[in-house]
C-alpha positions in Angstrom: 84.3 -2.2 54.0 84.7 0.7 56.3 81.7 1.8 58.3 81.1 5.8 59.0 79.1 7.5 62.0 76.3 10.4 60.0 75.0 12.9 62.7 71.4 14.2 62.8 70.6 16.5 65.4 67.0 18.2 64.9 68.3 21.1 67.3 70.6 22.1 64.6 69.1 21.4 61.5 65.6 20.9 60.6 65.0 17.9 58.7 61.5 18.9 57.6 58.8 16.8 58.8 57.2 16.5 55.2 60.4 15.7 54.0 61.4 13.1 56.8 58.3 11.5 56.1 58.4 10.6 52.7 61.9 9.4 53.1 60.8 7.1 55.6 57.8 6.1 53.4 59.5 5.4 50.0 62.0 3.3 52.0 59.4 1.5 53.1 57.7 1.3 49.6 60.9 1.0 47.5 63.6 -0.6 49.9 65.9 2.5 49.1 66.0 6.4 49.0 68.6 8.8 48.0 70.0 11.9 49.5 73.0 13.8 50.7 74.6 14.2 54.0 77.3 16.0 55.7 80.3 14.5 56.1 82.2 17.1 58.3 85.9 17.6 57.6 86.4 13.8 56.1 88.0 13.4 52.7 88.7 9.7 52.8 85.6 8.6 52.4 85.1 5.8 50.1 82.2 5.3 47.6 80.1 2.3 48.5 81.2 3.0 52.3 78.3 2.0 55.1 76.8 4.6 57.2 74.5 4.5 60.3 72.9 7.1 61.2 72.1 8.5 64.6 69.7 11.3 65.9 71.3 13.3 68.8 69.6 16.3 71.1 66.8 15.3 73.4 65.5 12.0 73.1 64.5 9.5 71.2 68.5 9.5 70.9 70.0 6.1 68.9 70.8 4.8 65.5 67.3 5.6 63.2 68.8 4.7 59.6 71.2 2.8 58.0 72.9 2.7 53.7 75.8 3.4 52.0 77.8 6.5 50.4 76.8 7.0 46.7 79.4 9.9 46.3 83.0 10.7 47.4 82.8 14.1 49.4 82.3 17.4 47.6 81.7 21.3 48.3 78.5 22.5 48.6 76.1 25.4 50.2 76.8 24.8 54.3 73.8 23.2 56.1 74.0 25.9 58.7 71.8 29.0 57.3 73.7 31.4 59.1 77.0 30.3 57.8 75.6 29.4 54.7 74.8 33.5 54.3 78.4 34.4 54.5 79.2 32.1 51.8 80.8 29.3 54.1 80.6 25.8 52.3 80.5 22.0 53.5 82.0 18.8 52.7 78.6 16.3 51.5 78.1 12.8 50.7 75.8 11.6 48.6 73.6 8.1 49.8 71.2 5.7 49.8 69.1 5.1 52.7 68.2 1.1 52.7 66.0 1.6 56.5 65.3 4.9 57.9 62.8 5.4 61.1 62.2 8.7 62.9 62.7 6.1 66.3 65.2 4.8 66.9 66.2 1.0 67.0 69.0 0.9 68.5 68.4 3.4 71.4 71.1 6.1 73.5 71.5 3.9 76.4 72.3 0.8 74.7 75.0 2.8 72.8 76.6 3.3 75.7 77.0 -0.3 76.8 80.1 -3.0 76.2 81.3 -3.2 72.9 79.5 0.2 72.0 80.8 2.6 74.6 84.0 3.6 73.6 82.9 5.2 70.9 82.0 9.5 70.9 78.4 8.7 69.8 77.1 12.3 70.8 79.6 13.5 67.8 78.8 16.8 66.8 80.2 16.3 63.7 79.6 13.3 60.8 81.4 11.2 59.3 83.2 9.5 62.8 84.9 5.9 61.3 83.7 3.4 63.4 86.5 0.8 64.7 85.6 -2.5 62.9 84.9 -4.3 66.3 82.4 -1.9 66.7 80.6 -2.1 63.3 80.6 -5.3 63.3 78.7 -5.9 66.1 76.8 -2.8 65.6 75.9 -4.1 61.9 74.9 -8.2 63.7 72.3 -5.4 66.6 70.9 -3.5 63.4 70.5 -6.9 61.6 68.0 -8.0 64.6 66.2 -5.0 64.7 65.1 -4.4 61.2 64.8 -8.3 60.1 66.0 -11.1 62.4 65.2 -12.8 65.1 65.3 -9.5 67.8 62.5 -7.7 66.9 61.8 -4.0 68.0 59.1 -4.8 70.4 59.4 -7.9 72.0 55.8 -7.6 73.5 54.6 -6.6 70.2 55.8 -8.8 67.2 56.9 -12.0 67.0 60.3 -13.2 67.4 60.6 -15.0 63.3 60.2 -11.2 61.5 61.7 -10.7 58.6 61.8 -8.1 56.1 59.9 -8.5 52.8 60.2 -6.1 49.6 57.9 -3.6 49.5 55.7 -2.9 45.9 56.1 0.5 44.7 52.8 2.4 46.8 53.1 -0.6 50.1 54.5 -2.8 52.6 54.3 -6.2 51.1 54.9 -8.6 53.8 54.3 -12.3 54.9 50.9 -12.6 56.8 52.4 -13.9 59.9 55.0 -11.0 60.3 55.2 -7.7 61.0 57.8 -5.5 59.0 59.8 -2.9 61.3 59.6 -1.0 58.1 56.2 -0.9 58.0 56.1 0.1 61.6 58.6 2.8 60.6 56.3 4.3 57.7 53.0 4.3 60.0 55.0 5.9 62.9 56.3 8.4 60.0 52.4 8.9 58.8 50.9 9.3 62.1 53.3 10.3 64.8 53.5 8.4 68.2 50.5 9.5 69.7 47.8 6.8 70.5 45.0 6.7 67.6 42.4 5.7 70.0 43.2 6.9 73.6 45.5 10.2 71.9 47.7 9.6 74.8 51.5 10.2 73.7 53.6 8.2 76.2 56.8 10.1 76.7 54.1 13.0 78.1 52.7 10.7 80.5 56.2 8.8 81.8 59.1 11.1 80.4 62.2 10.3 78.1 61.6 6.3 79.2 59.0 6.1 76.8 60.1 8.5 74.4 59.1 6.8 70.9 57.5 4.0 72.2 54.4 2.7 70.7 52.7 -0.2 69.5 51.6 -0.6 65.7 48.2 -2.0 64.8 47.3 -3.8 61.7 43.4 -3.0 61.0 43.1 -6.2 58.4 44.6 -9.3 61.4 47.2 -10.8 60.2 46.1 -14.0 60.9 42.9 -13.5 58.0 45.1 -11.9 55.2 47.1 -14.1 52.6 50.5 -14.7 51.9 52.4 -11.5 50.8 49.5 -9.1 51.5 50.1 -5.7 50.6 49.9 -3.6 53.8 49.3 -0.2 52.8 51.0 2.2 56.0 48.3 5.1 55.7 45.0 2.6 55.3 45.9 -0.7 57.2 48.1 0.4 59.9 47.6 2.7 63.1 49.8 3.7 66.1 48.2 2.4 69.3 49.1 2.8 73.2 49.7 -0.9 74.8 46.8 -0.3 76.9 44.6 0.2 74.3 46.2 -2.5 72.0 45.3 -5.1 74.5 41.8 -3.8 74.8 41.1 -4.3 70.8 42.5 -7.7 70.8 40.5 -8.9 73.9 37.2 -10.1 71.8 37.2 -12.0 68.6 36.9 -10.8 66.3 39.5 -7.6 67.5 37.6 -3.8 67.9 37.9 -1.8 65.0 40.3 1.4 65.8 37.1 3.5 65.6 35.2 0.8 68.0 37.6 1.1 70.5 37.3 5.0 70.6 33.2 5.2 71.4 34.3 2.5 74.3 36.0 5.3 75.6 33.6 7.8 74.8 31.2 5.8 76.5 33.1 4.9 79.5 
């Protein structure tokens, strides 16, 4: 099966955030969502073909989603507004996301590492074939990251995650895991910014931390049951390491909300 490169670059097209997020969300909740994406000038471009896709511009750069083609390629309106206004038309694709993030997991610099850097990642156009060397290890690195044994975080989760179907409004998931797909829905609901410090980290170090943050599970997962269903908006919240640490230090852990009047007090 032949694996194709999809651009995203939020400079040149605004994936609106409302829109992102639900996408993100009813992956998580579903397994699957369905849209269209340019394919630039391809033709050949097989139904049932796997796509990554990658976000370009300032960082977080890297590969944030993953699926396959639902479509072969066909006219439409032209992405660009401007163009799209003199009646200029685009080759799309429809597809079906099976993990999208707005972070990414597979991040610019590793891209640009042995086996992947031979490849134009910073493509301005979609729809780039990948060499099957490349895929293939690019498809064992994605494997890791959304449900293996190389989890996004290493600090964070632990190293047996795997992914779990999701009921139709949450995250179901094995008590003793976290689901990068849950991580990706919380991120999506409540942005990268620290829910009990507010500190975002990419303002405080620059592009290195760009995306980086922890996700906290309110409920621990150590007291839930098997195959609890974590609901992204009530159960989880972005948190700073810093602060992470500091909820986890008594036992039980600080409530999100406990942890804030520390600081207030402090």
């Amino acid at each position: 099966m032949a694996t194709f490169l999809f651009a995203w670059n939020p400079k040149k097209w605004d994936w609106k955030e409302g829109d992102l997020t639900k996408q993100v969300l009813k992956v998580a909740a579903t397994g699957s969502a369905e849209d269209s994406w340019s394919c630039g000038n391809r033709k050949d471009l097989p139904v049932g073909s796997r796509f990554f896709l990658i976000r370009l511009g300032k960082e977080p750069k890297g590969i944030v989603g993953s699926g396959q083609t639902t479509s072969d390629p066909g006219l439409g309106p032209h992405w660009d507004a401007a163009l799209k206004r003199h009646g200029k038309e685009a080759l799309y694709v429809d597809l079906k996301f099976d993990f999208l993030s707005k972070e990414p997991l597979i991040t610019w610099g590793e891209l640009q590492e042995s086996p992947y850097s031979n490849v134009p990642w910073g493509t301005q156009a979609s729809g780039v074939l990948l060499p099957d060397a490349v895929a293939d290890e690019l498809e064992k690195l994605w494997h890791r990251r959304t449900g293996g044994a190389d989890p996004i975080l290493p600090e964070e989760l632990p190293p047996n995650e795997t992914y779990a179907e999701g009921a139709r409004k949450s995250v179901s998931l094995n008590a003793y895991e976290r689901n990068p797909q849950a991580r990706a829905a919380s991120i999506a609901q409540f942005g990268l910014r620290c829910s009990v410090c507010d500190v975002l980290l990419e303002e405080r170090y620059g592009s290195i931390a760009a995306g980086f943050i922890h996700v906290h599970h309110t409920v621990p997962l150590a007291e839930v049951g098997r195959d609890y269903p974590v609901n992204p908006k009530k159960d989880l919240r972005p948190v700073c390491p810093n602060c992470h640490a500091v909820i986890h230090r008594p036992k039980p852990p600080l409530s999100v909300a406990g942890a804030r009047r520390l600081i207030r007090k402090a």
